[in-house]
N, C-alpha and C positions, 0 to 999 in steps of 0.2 A: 942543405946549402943551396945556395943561389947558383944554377950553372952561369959559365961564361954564355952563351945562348942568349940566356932569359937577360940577360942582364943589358947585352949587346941590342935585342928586340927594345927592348923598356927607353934606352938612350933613343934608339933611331924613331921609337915612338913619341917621345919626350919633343926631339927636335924637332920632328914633323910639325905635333903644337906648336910649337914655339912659332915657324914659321906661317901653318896658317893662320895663328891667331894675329902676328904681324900684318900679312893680305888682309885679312876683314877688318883692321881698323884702319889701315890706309886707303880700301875702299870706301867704305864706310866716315871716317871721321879727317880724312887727310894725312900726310904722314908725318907731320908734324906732333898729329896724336901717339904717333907709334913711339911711345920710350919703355925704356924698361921695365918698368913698373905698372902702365898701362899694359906690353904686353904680357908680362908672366899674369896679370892678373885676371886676361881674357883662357890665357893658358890653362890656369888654374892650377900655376905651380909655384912658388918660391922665388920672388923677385934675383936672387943671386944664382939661378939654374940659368938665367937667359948668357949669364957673360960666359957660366959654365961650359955650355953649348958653343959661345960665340964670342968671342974675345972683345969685337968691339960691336956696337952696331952695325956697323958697315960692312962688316961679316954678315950680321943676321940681314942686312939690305938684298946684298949684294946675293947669298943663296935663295933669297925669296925670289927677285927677279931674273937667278936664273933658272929657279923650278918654272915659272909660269914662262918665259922663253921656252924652255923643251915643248910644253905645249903647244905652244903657240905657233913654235916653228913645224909642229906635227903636223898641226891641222893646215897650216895653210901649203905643206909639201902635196897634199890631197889636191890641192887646186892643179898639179901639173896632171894629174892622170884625170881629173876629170872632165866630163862630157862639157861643162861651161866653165873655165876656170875665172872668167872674168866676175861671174856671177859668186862665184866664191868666196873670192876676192874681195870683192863689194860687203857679202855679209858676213864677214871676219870682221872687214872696218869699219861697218856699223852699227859691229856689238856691242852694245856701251860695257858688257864686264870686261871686255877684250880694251877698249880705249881705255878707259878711267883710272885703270891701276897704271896701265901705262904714260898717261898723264900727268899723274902723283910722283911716279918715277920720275920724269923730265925734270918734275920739278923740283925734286929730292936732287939731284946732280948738278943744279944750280950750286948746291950749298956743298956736297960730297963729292971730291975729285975723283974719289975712286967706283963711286956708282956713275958719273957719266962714262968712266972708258967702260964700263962693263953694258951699259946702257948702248953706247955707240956701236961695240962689236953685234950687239942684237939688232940694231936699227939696222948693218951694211948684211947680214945675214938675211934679215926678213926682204930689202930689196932686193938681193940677188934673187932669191925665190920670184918676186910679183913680177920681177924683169923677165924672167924664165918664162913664168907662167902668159905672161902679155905675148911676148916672144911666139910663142905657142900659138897663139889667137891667131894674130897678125900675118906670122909667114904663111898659116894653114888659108885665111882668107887674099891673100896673095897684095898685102899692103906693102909700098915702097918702107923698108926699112930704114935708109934714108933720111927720107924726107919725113918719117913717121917714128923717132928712137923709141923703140918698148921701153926705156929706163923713163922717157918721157909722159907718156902714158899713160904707165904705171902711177909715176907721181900724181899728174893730175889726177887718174879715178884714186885713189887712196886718198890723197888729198881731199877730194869732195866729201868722200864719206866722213873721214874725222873732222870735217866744219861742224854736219849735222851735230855729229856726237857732242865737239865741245861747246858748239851754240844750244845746245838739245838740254847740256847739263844747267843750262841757266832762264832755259825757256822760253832761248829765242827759237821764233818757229817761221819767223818770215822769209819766203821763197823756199823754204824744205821742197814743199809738196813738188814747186817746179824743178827742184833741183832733181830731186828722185825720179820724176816720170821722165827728164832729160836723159840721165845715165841710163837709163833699164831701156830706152827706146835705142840709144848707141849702141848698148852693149847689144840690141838686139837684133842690130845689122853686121855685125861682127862673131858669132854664133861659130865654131871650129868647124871648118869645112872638110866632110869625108872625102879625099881625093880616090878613085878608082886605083888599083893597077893598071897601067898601062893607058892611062886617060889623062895623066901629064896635071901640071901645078894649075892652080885657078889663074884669073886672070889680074896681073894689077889691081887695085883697087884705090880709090881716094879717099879716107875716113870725112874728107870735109865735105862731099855728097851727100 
């Protein structure tokens, strides 16, 4: 007999498929390509396992983009504790596998109400992180907070990166080169500054210098 176990394992392996073979054709083919039948058959299982698994599509959406969220949100938690978080930062968001699904996402919640709020709770998630993480930079280099909002910041260097990405996907390549040696020369006058014990905060700074 089948233990309850083996059975339990088989399903949560089953789903797994289901949902990466979901990811690889929304990377891959758009997600327009991803229906039911496209995915069980990347699956290699029974076109009527996927509603099995997943009541509607937007079930099977909505768990795919929030498995690749856990991720996502992992890796860029790494940017508060690291030695450059800005530089992190940067190539998070100019992974193209890291933009592209999320892309295809955005534009799946055009059409699906329930994949943009689940979309949106990831986007106010991931900026509170690069807010954090800027935050981090900035106070440690002794910038007017102010006059200089980390949520601002943030937006722009994120912002620059995903031009490349979604100009990059269609082969546009004019001004990259200048865009890149721009940010990597900013980010590298903004470098997190070891303050001493007892040797007091840096001094002001004007990032427009």
């Amino acid at each position: 007999m089948v233990t309850k176990r083996a059975t339990k394992a088989h399903d949560t392996g089953t789903r797994l498929r289901l949902m990466e073979a979901t990811a690889q054709i929304i990377r891959e083919e758009g997600y327009a390509a991803a229906t039911s039948r496209r995915v069980a058959a990347v699956a290699g299982v029974k076109s009527a396992l996927v509603y099995y698994y997943f009541p509607t599509m937007d079930d099977l959406f909505i768990a795919v983009l929030r498995a690749g969220a856990e991720k996502a949100l992992d890796r860029m938690r790494q940017a508060l504790t690291a030695d450059d978080p800005l530089q992190v930062l940067w190539d998070i968001n100019t992974d193209a596998r890291f933009t592209q699904l999320n892309t295809e996402f955005m534009a799946l919640a055009n059409h699906r109400k329930a994949v943009g709020v689940e979309l949106k709770a990831f986007a106010e998630r991931v900026r509170d992180i690069e807010t954090a993480a800027v935050t981090l930079v900035l106070r440690s280099c002794g910038v007017d907070l102010d006059r200089y909002p980390p949520v601002v910041v943030s937006m722009l260097l994120t912002g620059a990166s995903r031009i490349l990405c979604n100009e990059g996907a269609v082969g546009m390549r004019q001004g990259h080169a200048e865009l890149r040696a721009f940010v990597q020369d900013l980010m590298g006058r903004y470098r997190p500054a070891v303050v001493s014990p007892g040797v007091g905060t840096a001094p002001v700074r004007d990032p427009a210098q």
